[in-house]
C-alpha positions in Angstrom: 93.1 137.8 116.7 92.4 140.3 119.3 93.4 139.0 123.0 89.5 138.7 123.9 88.7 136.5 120.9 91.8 134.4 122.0 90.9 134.6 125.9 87.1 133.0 124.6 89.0 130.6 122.3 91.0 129.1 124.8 88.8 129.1 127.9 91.3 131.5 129.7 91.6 135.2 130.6 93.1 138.0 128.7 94.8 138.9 132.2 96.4 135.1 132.2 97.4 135.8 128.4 99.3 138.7 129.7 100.8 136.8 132.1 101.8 134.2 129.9 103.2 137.2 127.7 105.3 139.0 130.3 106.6 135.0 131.1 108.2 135.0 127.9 105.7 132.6 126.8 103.8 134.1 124.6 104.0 136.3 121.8 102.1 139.3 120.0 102.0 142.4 118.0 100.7 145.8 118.2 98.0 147.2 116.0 98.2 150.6 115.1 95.8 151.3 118.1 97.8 149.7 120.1 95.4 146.6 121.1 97.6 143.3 120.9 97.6 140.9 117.8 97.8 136.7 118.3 98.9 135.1 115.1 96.6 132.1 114.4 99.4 129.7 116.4 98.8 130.9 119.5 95.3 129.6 120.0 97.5 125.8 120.2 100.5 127.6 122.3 98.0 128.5 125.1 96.1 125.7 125.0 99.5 124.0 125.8 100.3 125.9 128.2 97.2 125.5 129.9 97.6 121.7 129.7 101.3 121.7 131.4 99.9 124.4 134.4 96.7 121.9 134.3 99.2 118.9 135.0 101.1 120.8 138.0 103.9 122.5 136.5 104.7 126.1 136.9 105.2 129.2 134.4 109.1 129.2 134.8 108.7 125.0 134.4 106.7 125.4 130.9 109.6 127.4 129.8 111.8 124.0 129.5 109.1 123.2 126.9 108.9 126.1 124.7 109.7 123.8 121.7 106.8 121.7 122.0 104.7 124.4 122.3 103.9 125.1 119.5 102.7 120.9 118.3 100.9 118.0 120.0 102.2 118.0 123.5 100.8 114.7 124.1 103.4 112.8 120.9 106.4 115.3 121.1 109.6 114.1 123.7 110.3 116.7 125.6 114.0 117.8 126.5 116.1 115.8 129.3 115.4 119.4 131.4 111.8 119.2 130.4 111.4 115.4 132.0 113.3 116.1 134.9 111.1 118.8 135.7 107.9 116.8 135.4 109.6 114.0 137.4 110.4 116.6 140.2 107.0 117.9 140.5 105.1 114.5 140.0 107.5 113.5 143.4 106.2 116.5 145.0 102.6 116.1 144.0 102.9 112.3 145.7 104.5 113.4 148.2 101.4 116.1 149.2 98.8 113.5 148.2 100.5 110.7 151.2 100.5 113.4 153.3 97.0 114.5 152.9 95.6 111.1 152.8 97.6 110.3 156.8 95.8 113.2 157.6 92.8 112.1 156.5 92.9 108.7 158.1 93.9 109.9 161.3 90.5 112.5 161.1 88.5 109.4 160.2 90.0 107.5 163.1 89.2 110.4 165.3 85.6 110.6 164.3 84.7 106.8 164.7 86.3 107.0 168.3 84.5 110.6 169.0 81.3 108.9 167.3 81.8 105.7 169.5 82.2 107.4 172.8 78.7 109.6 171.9 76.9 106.2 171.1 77.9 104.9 174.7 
């Protein structure tokens, strides 16, 4: 398939397959007019790809799981790199989400006092 059938396909854009290309991702041939060729495999590698960028992790990260690319992502164990990856950004994704929500309860706190002081 042609990279705009597989862009539609996958809900992304044939700039992001590209990307995911030049990342060592993904893979493709060249037609005789040069347009690129997707086997029928990479409509589940992208989607995978997707899913791991959806859940936080970076291009470079979804390298560590090339070999479940390919399957289920959700049933295959991924390597010992793979899961310390994940680990690492889930700490760093907890660690922005405290940090937003003090933020947030000290803006709330501000606005009750603010909201107080006007009612006086």
């Amino acid at each position: 398939m042609r990279i705009g059938e597989l862009a539609r396909r996958t809900g992304t854009t044939a700039r992001a397959l590209r990307h995911y290309e030049q990342a060592g991702l993904l893979t493709s041939e060249r037609a005789p007019n040069g347009y690129r060729v997707y086997d029928a495999g990479a409509e589940v590698r992208v989607r995978n790809i997707r899913y791991l960028l959806d859940a936080g992790l970076t291009l470079e990260d979804a390298g560590f799981f090339a070999p479940c690319l390919d399957g289920d992502m959700t049933t295959v164990q991924p390597s010992p790199e793979g899961l310390r990856i994940a680990e690492e950004r889930l700490a760093v994704l907890e660690a922005r989400i405290a940090a937003q929500t003090e933020i947030r309860d000290r803006l709330r706190h501000a606005l009750r006092g603010a909201k107080v002081r006007t009612v006086a």
